[in-house]
Phi, psi and omega in degrees: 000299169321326153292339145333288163308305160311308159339308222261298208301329198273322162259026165262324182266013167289319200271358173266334182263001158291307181313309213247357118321312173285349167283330156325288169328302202264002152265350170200056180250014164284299183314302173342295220277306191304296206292323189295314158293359179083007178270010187303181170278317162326320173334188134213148186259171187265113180288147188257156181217165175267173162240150199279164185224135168228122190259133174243087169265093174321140161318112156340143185257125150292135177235158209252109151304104164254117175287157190256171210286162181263343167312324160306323186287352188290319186270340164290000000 
């Protein structure tokens, strides 16, 4: 009985979600088919560029100046 039941819900929602692939399908299923060939409007041909080369010269390291003990300095 419990299979019975389940049945009508599982196939009322199979059949809404067909319903509302095929209203997909029929509004915009030209744009579909055209982007799959590749003719859509969106399409663009591929601008060719040359390639850049970019140059990097890391930054100088800051080094952190520690005063020294005074007995060293005693000794310079």
């Amino acid at each position: 009985m419990l299979t019975a039941l389940v049945t009508l819900p599982f196939l009322l929602a199979l059949a809404l979600s067909a319903g509302v692939l095929a209203q997909l399908l029929r509004e915009d299923g030209d744009k579909m088919l055209a982007a799959l060939k590749g003719e859509s409007l969106m399409a663009r041909p591929v601008l060719t560029t040359r390639p850049v080369t970019v140059r990097l010269s890391p930054r100088p390291q800051r080094v952190a100046v520690r005063p020294s003990a005074p007995q060293w300095r005693a000794a310079a």
